[in-house]
C-alpha positions as a Markdown table, in Angstrom:
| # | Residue | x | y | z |
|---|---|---|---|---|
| 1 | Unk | 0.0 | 0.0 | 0.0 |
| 2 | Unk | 1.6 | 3.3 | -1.3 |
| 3 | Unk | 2.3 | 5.4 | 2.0 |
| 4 | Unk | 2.6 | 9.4 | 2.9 |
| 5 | Unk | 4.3 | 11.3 | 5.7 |
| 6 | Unk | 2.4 | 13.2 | 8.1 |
| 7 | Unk | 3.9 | 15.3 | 10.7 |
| 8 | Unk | 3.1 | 14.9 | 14.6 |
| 9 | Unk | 3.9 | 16.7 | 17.7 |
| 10 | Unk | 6.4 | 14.2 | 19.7 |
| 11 | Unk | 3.3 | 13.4 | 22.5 |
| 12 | Unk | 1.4 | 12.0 | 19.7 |
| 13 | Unk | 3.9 | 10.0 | 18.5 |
| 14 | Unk | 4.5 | 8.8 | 21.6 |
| 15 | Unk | 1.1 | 8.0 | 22.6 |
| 16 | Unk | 0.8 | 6.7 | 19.3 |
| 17 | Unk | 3.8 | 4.0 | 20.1 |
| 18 | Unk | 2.2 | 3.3 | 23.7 |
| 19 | Unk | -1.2 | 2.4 | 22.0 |
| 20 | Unk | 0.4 | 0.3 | 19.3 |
| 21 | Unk | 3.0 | -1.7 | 22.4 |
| 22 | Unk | 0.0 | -2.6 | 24.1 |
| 23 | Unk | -2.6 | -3.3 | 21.3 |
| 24 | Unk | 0.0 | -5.6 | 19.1 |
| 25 | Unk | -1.0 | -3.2 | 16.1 |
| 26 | Unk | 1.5 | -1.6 | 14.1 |
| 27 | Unk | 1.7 | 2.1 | 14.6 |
| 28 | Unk | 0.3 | 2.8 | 11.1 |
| 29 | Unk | -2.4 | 0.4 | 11.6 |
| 30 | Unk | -3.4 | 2.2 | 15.3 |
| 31 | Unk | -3.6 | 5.2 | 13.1 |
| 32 | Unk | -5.2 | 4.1 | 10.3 |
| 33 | Unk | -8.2 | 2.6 | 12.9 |
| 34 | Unk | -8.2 | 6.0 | 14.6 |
| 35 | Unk | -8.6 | 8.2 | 11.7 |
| 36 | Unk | -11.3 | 5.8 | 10.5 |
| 37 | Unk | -13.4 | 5.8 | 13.9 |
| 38 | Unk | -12.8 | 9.6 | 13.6 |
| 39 | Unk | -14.2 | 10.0 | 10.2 |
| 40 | Unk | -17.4 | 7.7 | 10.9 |
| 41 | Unk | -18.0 | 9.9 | 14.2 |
| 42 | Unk | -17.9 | 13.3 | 12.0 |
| 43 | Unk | -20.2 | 11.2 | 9.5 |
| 44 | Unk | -22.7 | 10.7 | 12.4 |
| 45 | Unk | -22.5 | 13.9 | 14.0 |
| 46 | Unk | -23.6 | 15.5 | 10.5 |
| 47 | Unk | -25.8 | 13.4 | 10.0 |
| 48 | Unk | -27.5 | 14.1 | 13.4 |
| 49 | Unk | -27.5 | 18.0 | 12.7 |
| 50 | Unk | -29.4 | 17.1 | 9.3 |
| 51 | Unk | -31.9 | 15.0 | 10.7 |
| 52 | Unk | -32.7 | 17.6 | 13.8 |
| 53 | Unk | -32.7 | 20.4 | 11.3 |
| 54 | Unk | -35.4 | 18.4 | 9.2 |
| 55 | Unk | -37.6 | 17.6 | 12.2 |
| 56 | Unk | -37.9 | 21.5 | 13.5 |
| 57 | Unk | -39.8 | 21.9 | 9.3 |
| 58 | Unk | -43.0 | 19.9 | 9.9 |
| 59 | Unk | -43.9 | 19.0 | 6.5 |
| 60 | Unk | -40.4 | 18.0 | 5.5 |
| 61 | Unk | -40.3 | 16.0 | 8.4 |
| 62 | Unk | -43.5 | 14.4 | 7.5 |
| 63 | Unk | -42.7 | 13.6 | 3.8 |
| 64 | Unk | -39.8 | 12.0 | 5.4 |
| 65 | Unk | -41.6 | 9.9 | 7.7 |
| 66 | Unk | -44.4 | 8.9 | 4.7 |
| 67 | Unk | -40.8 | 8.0 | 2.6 |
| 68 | Unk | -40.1 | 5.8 | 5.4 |
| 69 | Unk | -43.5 | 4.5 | 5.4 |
| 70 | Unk | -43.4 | 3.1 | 1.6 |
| 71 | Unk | -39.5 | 1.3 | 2.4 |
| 72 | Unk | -41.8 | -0.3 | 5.6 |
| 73 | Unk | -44.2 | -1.3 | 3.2 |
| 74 | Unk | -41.4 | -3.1 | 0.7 |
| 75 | Unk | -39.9 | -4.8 | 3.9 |
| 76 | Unk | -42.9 | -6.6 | 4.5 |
| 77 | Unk | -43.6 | -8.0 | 0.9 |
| 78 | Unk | -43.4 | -11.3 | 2.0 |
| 79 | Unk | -40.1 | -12.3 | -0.2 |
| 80 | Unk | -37.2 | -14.4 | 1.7 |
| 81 | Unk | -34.1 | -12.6 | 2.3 |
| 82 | Unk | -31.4 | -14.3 | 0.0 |
């Protein structure tokens, strides 16, 4: 896997090194976990200020909730999940 540098204070490295001595984990791999748990929590965040933005509009938030109502609908069709 092609690889980049990316500078760090010397405390973060050496965190970093702690984290990876205890966990077995390289230090790239300690890194590469972090920085993914990162990006899924700013995911999640967003996507919770979208959805409370949505529910203070009434009638957006109600054409949301009948959208969910027709994907309800499809789940119960009575076909097997493959």
């Amino acid at each position: 896997m092609p690889s980049g540098t990316v500078r760090i204070s010397l405390e973060t490295q050496e965190k970093l090194r702690a984290i990876a001595s205890r966990t077995g984990l390289t230090m790239q791999a300690v890194l590469d976990e972090a920085i993914e748990a990162y990006r899924r929590e700013r995911f999640l965040a967003a996507a919770n200020r979208a959805y409370s933005t949505l529910r203070k509009d009434p009638k957006r938030w109600q054409a949301e909730q009948d959208g969910r109502a027709g994907w309800d609908a499809a789940l119960s069709d009575g076909l097997e999940d493959v």
